[in-house]
C-alpha positions as CSV (number, residue, x, y, z in Angstrom):
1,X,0.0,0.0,0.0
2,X,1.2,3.2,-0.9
3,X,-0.4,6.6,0.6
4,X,0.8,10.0,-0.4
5,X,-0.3,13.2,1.5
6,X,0.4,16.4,-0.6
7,X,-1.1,20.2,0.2
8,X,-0.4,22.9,-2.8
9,X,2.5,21.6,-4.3
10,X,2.4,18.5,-6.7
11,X,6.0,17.8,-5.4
12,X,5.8,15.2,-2.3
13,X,3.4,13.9,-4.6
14,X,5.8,13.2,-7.3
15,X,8.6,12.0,-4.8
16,X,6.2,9.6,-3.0
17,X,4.2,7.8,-5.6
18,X,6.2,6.4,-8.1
19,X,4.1,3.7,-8.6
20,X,1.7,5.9,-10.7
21,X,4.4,7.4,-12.8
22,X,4.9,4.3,-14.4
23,X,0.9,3.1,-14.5
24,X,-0.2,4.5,-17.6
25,X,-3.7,3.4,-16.5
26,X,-3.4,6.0,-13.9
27,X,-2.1,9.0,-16.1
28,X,-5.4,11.2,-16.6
29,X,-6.5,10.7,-13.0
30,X,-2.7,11.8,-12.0
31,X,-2.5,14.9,-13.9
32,X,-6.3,15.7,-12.7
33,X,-5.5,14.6,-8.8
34,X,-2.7,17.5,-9.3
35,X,-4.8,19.8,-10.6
36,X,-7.1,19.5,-7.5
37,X,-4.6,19.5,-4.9
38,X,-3.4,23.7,-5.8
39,X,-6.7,24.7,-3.9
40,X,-4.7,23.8,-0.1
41,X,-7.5,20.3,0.3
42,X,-5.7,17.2,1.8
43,X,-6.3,14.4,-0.2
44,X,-5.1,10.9,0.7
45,X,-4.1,8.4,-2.5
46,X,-3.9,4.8,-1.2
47,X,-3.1,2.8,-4.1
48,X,-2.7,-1.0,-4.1
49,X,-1.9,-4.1,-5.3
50,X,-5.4,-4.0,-7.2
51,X,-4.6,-0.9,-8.9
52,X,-7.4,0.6,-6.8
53,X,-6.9,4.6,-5.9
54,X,-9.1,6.2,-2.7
55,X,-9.4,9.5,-2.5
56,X,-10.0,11.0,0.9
57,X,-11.4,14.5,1.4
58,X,-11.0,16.9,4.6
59,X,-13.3,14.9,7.5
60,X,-13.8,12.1,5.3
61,X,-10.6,10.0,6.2
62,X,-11.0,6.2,4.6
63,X,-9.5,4.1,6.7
64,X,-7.3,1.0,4.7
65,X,-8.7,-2.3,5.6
66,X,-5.2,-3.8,4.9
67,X,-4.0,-1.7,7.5
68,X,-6.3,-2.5,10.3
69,X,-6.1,-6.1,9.5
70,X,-2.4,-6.0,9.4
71,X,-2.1,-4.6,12.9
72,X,-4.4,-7.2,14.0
73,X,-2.8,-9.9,12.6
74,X,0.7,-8.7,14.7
75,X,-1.2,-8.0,17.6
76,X,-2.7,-11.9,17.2
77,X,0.8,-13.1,16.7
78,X,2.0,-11.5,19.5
79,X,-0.1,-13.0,21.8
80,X,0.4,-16.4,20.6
81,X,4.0,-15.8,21.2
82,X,3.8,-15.0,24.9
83,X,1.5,-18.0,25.2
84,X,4.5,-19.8,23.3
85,X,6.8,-18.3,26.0
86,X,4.9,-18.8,29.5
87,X,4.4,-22.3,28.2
88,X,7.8,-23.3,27.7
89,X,8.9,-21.5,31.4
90,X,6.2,-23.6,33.1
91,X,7.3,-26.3,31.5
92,X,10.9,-26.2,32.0
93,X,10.5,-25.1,35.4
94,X,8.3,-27.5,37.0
95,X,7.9,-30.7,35.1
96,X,10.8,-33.3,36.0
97,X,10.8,-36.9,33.9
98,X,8.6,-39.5,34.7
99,X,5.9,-37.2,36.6
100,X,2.3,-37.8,35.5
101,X,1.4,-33.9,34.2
102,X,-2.3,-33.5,33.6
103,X,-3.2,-30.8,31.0
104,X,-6.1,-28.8,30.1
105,X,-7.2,-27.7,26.5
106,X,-7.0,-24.4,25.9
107,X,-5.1,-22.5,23.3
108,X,-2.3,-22.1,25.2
109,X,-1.7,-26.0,26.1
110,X,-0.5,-26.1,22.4
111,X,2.8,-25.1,23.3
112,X,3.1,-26.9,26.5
113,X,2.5,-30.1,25.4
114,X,5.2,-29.6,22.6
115,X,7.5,-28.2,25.5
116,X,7.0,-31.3,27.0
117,X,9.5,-34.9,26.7
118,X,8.6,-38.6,25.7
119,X,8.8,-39.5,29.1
120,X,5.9,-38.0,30.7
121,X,2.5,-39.4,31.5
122,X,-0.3,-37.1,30.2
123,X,-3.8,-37.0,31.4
124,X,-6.5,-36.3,29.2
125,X,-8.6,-33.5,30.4
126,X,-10.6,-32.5,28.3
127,X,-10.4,-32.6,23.8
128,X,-6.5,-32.8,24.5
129,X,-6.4,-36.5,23.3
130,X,-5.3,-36.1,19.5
131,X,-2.7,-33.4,20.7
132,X,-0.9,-35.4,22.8
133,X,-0.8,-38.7,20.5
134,X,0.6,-36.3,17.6
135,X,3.4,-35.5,20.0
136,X,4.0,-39.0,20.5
137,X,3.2,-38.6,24.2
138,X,2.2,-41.6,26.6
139,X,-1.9,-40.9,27.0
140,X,-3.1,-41.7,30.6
141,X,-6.3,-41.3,32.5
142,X,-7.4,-40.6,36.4
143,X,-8.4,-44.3,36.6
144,X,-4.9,-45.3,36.0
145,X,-3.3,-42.1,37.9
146,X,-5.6,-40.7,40.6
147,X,-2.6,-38.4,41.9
148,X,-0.7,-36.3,39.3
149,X,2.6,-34.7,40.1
150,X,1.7,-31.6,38.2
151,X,-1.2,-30.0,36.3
152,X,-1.0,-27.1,33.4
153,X,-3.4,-25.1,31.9
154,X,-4.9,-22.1,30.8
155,X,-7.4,-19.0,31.9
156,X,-9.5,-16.9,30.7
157,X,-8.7,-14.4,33.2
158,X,-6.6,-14.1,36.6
159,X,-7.1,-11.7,39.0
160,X,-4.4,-10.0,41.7
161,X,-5.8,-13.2,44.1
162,X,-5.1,-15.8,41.2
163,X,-8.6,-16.5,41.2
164,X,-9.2,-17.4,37.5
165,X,-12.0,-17.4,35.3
166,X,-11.9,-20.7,32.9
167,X,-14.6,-22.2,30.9
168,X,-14.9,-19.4,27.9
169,X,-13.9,-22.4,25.3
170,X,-16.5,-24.9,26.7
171,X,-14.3,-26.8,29.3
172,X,-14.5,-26.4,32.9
173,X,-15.9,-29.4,34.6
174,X,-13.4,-32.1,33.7
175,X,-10.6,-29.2,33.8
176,X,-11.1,-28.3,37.2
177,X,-11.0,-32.1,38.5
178,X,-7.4,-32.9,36.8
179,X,-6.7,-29.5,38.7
180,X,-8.2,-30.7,42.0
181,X,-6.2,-34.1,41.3
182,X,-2.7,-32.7,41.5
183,X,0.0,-31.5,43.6
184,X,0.4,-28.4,41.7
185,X,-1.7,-26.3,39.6
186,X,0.4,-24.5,37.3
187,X,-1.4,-21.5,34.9
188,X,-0.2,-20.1,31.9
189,X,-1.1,-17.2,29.8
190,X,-0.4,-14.4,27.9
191,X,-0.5,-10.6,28.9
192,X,-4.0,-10.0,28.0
193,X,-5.6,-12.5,31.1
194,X,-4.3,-10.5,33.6
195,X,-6.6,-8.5,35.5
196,X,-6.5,-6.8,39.4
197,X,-10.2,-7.7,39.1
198,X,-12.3,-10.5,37.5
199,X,-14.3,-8.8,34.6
200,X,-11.8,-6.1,33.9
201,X,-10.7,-8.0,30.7
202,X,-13.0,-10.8,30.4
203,X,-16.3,-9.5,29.0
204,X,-18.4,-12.7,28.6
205,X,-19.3,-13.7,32.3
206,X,-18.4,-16.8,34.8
207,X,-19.4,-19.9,32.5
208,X,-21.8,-22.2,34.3
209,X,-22.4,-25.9,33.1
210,X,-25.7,-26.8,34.0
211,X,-28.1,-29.7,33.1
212,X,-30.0,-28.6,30.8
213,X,-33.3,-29.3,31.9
214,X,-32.5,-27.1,34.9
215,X,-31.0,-24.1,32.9
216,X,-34.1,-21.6,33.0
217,X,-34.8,-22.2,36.9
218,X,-30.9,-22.1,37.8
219,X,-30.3,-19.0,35.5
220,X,-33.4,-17.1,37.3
221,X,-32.0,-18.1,40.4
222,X,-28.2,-16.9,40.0
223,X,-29.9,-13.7,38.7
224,X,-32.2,-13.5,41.9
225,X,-28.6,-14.0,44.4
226,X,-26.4,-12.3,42.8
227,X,-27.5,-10.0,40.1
228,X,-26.7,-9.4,36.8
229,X,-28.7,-12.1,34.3
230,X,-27.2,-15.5,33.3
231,X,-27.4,-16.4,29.7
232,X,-27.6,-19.5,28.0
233,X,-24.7,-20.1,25.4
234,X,-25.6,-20.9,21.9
235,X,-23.4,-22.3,19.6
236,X,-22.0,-20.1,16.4
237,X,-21.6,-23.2,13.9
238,X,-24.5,-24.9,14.6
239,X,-28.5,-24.3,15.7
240,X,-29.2,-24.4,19.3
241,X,-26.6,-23.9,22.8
242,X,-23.8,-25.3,23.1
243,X,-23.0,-28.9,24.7
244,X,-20.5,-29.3,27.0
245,X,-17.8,-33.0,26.8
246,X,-20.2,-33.9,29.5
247,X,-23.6,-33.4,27.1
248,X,-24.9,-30.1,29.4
249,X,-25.5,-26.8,28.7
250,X,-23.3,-23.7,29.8
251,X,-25.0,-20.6,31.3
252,X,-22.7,-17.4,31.3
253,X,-22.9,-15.6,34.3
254,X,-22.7,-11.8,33.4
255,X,-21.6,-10.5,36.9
256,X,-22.5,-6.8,38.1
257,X,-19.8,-6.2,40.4
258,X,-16.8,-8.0,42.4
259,X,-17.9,-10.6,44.8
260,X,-16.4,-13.0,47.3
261,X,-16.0,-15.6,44.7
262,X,-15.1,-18.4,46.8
263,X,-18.5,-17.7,48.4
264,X,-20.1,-17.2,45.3
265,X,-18.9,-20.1,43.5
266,X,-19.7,-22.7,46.5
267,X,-23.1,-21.3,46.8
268,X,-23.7,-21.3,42.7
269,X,-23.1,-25.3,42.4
270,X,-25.6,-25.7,45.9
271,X,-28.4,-24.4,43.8
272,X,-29.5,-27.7,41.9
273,X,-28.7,-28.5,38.5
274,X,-25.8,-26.9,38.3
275,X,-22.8,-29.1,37.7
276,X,-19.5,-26.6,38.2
277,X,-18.6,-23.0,37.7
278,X,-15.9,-21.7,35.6
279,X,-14.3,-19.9,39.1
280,X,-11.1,-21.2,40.1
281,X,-10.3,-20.1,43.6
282,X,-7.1,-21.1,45.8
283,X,-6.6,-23.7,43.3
284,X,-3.8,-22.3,41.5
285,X,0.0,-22.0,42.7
286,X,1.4,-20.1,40.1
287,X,0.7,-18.0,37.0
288,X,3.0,-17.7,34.3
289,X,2.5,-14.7,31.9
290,X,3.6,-14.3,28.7
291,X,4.1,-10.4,27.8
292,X,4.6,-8.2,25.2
293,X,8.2,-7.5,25.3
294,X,8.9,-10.7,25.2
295,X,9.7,-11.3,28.8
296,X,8.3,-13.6,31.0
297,X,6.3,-12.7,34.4
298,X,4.8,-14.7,37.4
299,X,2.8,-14.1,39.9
300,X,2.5,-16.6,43.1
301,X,-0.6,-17.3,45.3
302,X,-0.5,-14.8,48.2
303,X,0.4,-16.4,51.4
304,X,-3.2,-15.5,54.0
């Protein structure tokens, strides 16, 4: 993309747009584009691979579509890099050979599984199974390993308490029992999960897998308790909500305001039908965030 600001004089315009000096298609509307720009007017010329020429007026800025999509492409391939890199330091820091390592199956576990040796036991959380025979990985399940050495996964959002919000792709219920099965829960994520407060960067609620003939009553009565509305999660590719691995619904619980979440969570899955919230509290030990600047940062569970 080439874009060319001139005001009065034709001359930045001949310096920065070669391209049209040797497009003969383009001659007329040159020589005429000249012509208009004597007046003092701005005019923005983006022309591209297409051979397609915008012309922006004073007020009327056209933004390129190349552009914005360009910056949102690095900004996505940023992130997946600092997922790449709290991955690997989780990984290399607290997984020894022959530990049984459970794993969840977000984004993120991508690169910790490929972090990971031959050597290990992995148990299958969640939709992690095809990952972890690609990478030629010994598959293993809680009937076989009730006690795991170490568990990894990753959050939707952690707060300042490491209380995390997980659950936004679907899993929760079979993620949070690997986590509840191990010695250590280990979290990684990149810079944009990290939040002083739960809802500060997650938007889209505490996910709560329900059975789904109890999903209007137990959506009308998280509303009741604890304001804000719960909303039943439909599915983008297909007609009708979303089914959980464990054939339920999910509600997502659009929260008002900060809460004692380990009070709010226990009380949530008393209110029947529910099977498990998407709040992780005090189950965490560490958080390993991925960042920007390519640097890696944790953050340990504070010591009451």
């Amino acid at each position: 993309m080439v874009k060319v600001f001139a005001r009065g004089d034709p001359a930045p315009f001949e310096r920065f747009c070669p391209l049209l000096e040797f497009t003969p298609h383009f001659g007329d509307l040159r020589r005429s584009a000249v012509r208009v720009m004597r007046p003092r007017r701005w005019l923005e010329f983006a022309v591209s691979s297409r051979r397609s020429l915008l012309l922006s007026l004073p007020g009327k800025h056209v933004r390129s579509s190349s552009s914005s999509s360009s910056r949102r492409h690095h900004g996505t391939l940023m992130a997946e890099e600092a997922k790449k890199l709290a991955a690997y330091a989780a990984v290399d820091n607290h997984i020894q050979n022959n530990q049984v390592v459970g794993v969840g199956s977000g984004s993120t576990i991508v690169y910790a599984v490929d972090r990971l040796s031959k050597t290990f036991h992995l148990i299958l959380s969640t939709h992690a199974r095809q990952l972890i025979l690609q990478h030629g990985l010994t598959l293993s399940d809680l009937d076989r390993h009730p006690e795991l050495d170490v568990a990894i996964d990753g959050a939707d959002e952690v707060d300042a308490a490491l209380t995390l919000i997980k659950g936004g792709g679907g899993c929760l219920t079979q993620e949070k029992i690997v986590a509840g099965c191990a010695k250590h829960f280990i979290v990684i994520a990149d810079y944009r999960k990290d939040s002083k407060a739960l809802g500060q960067q997650w938007k889209k609620g505490v996910p709560v897998e329900v059975i789904p003939m109890a999903y209007v009553p137990v959506s009308r009565a998280i509303a009741r308790r604890f304001g804000g509305e719960a909303v039943l999660r439909m599915a983008v590719s297909k007609a009708g909500p979303v089914v959980t691995d464990n054939s339920n619904f999910i509600l997502d619980w659009k929260f008002e305001h900060a809460q004692n979440w380990k009070e709010v969570s226990t009380a949530i899955k008393m209110i029947p039908g529910v099977v498990e919230t998407g709040l992780f509290v005090g189950m965490a030990e560490r958080v390993y965030f991925g960042m920007e600047d390519g640097s890696v940062e944790t953050r340990d569970h504070p010591i009451n």
